[in-house]
C-alpha positions in Angstrom: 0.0 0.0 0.0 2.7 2.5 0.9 4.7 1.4 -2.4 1.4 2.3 -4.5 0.9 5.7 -2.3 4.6 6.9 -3.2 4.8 5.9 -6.3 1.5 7.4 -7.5 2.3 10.6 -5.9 5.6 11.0 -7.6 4.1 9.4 -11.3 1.4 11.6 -11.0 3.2 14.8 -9.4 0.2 14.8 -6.4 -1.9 11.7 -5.1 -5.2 10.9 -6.2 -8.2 9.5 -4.0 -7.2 6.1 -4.0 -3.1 7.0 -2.5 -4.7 8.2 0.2 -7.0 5.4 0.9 -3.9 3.2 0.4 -1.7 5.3 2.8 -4.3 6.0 5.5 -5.5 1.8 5.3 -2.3 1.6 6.8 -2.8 4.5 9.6 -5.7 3.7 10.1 -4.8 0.3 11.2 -2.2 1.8 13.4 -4.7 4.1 15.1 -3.9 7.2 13.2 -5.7 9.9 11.8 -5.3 10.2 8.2 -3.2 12.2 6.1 -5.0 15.6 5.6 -6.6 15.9 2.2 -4.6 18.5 -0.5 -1.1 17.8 0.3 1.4 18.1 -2.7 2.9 15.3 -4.9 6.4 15.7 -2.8 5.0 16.5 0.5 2.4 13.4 0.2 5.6 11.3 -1.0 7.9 12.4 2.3 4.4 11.4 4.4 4.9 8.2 2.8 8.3 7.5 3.2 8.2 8.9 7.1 5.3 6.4 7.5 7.6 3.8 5.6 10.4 4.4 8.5 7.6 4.0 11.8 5.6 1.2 9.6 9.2 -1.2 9.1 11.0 0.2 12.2 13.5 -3.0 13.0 13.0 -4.2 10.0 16.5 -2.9 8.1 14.1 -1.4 5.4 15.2 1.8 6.3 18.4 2.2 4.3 17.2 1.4 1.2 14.8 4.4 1.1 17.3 6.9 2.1 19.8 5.4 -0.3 17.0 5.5 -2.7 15.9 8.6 -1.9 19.7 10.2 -1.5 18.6 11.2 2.2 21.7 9.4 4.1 24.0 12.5 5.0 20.6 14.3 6.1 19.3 11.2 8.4 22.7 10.8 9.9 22.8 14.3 10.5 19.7 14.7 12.2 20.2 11.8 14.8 19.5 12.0 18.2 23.0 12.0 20.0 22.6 9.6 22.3 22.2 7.2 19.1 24.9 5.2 17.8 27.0 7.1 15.9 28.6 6.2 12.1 31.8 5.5 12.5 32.8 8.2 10.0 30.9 10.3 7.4 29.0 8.4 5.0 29.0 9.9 1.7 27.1 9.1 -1.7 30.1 6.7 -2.6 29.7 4.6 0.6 25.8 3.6 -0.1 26.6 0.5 -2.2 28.1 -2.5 -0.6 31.1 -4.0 -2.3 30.6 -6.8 -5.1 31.3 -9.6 -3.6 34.7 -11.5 -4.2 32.6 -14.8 -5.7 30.9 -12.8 -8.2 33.9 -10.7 -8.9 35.8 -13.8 -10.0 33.1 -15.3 -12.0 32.8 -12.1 -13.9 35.9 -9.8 -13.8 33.4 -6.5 -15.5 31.9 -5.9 -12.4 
């Protein structure tokens, strides 16, 4: 539901009737009120996604929407300081994870 709610949003450039009823399905399970009506295409979208993050917390789904999204410096950036910390500043080059030596062999273009 949250998938179809982004992504109809951002095809769309602002959510129709049935994003909302897909996004607020899920709130409304959660005991939420629903997103109010006439939000834009990127504010509806960042509703999403935030709901994304509370919806999956623990689930390590996280990280692909801020890699996705290009929001990594701006997350780690906002954390609570008692969190755990990086242990040193993740950049645009750090998001993808090395090919792994296996694959690398089989196929020496990656």
């Amino acid at each position: 539901l949250l998938i179809y709610a982004e992504a109809q949003a951002r095809a769309a450039g602002s959510p129709d009737a049935q994003a909302y009823a897909a996004v607020n399905a899920v709130r409304q399970r959660a005991g939420l009120h629903p997103l109010p009506e006439g939000l834009s295409g990127n504010d509806f979208a960042a509703a999403v996604v935030q709901e994304r993050a509370w919806e999956f917390a623990g689930e390590w789904n996280r990280w692909f929407d801020l890699v996705r999204l290009e929001q990594v410096e701006a997350a780690n950036a906002d954390k609570d300081p008692g969190d755990l910390t990086p242990a040193g500043t993740i950049t645009k080059q750090q998001y993808w994870m090395p090919v792994p030596g296996a694959d690398a062999i089989i196929n020496p273009n990656l």
